[in-house]
N, C-alpha and C positions, 0 to 999 in steps of 0.2 A: 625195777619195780615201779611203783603207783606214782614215787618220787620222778623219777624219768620224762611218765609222762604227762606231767603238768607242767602248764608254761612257766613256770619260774625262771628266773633270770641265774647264771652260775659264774662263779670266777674260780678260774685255776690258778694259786699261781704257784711257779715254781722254778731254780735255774734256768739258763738255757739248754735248753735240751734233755729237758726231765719228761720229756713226753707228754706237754700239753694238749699238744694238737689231735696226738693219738687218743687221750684219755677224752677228749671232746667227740670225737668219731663216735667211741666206742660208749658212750651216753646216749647219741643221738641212737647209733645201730642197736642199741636195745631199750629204744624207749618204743611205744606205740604211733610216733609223729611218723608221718610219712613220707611227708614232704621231703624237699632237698634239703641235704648239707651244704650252707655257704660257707666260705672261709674268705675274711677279709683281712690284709695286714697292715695295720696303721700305720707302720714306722715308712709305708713302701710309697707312698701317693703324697702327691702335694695335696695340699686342704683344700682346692676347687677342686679338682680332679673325684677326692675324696668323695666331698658330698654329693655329688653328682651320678657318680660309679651306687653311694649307697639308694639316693631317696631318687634316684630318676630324673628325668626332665619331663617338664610341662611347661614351658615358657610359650605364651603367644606366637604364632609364625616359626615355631619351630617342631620338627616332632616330635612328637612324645616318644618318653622313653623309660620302660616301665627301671631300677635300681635294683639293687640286691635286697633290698627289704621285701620285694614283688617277687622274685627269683627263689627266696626261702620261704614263701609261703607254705604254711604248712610244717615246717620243718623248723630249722635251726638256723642260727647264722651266729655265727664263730667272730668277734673282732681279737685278733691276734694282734699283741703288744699296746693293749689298750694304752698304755701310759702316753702313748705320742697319738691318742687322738685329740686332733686341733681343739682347744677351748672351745671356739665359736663354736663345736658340733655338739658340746656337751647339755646345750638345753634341748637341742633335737634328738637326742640320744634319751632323754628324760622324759623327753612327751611321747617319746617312742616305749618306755620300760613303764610308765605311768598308765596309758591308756590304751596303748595298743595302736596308734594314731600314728599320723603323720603326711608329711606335705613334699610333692617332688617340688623342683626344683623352679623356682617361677612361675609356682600355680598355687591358686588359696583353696583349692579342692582337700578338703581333710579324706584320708584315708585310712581304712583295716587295716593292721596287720596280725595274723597271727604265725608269731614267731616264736620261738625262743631263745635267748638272747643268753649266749655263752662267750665269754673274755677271760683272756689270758694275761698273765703280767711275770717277767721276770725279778719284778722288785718291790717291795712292801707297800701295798696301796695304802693297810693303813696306817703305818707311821707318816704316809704323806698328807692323810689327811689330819691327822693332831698337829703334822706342821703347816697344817694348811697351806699344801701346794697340792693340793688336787681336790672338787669339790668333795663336799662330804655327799651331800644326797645321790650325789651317783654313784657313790662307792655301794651307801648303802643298798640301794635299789639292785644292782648290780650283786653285790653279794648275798643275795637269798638263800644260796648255796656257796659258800666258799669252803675248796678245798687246796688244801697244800701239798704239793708230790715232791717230796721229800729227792734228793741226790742221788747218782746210783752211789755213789762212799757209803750212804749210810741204808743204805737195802739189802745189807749181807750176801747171802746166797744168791737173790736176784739175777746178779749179773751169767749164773754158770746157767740158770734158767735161757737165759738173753741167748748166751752161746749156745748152746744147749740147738736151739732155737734158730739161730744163723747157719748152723752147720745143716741143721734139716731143710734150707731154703736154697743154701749152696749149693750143693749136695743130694736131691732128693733121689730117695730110692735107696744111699748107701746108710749104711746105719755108724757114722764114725761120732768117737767119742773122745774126748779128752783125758786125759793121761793127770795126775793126781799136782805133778810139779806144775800141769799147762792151769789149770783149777786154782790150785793155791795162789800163781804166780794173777791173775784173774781179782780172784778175793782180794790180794793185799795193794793190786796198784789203786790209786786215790780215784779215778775217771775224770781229771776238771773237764774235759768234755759231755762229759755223761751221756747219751747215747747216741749224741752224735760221733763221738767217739767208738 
């Protein structure tokens, strides 16, 4: 809806493997934004690496290079695992969710962006920030929308949906179904995987 497609900023959080990443998609694929889906994963890059992949290069004698901020325009850009984004990134992370702004990488050139700015986290941002280990203002700004995707344990029937669903992608064209003991036996196991599992 109208929520979708306004640039607000969103966080997901939830287990690993609650389907963040999916339920990020599938925001972008029905909001009105056009643009690209980026996906960035902070736990994967070193922190030079990082900034550079995000906000571009523009260093003198060197060539320019436009980042993923340049890459989602228009669209989305997903950081996966926000928790391990480098401190040092989190005031450009702020002047990025604040103004829309932003600077590549050894250039004083201020830049657009129109993004939208969705993060994911496996673990309580905000009890980290009342224990202040993570700032607050980016929590807040950052959560304009926070949602939480609950485990599959606790999404009942969910899961025979899930299979349900597997067997028609395995399988396309036969019509097979699960048998009442395969369902039950489904329902009662815990998933610590959850759909990765």
């Amino acid at each position: 809806g109208k929520v979708l497609d306004r640039q607000i900023s969103v966080i997901l959080q939830g287990e690993t493997g609650t389907g963040k990443e999916y339920v990020a998609r599938a925001m972008h694929d029905a909001s009105r934004r056009r643009g690209p889906f980026v996906a960035i994963n902070c736990a994967a890059l070193p922190e030079a690496l990082l900034e550079l992949e995000l906000f571009g290069q523009g260093r003198t004698g060197v060539p320019a290079r436009p980042g993923w901020v340049e890459a989602a325009q228009g669209g989305s850009l997903l950081f996966k695992a926000i928790e391990h984004l480098p401190a040092s990134l989190h005031p450009r992370l702020l002047q990025l969710l604040d103004g829309g702004t932003y600077r590549r990488v050894g250039s004083s050139e201020l830049r657009q962006a129109d993004v939208r700015i969705v993060a994911t986290t496996s673990i309580d941002l905000r009890s980290q920030v009342q224990a202040q280990q993570w700032p607050a203002a980016l929590y807040y700004r950052l959560s304009a929308l926070p949602l939480l995707l609950p485990p599959l344990r606790e999404r009942g029937a969910d899961v025979l949906l899930l299979a349900d669903g597997l067997l028609q992608r395995l399988a396309p064209g036969h019509t097979y179904t699960l048998c009442a003991a395969a369902q039950q036996a489904l329902l009662r196991h815990p998933w610590p995987g959850n759909l990765h599992e």
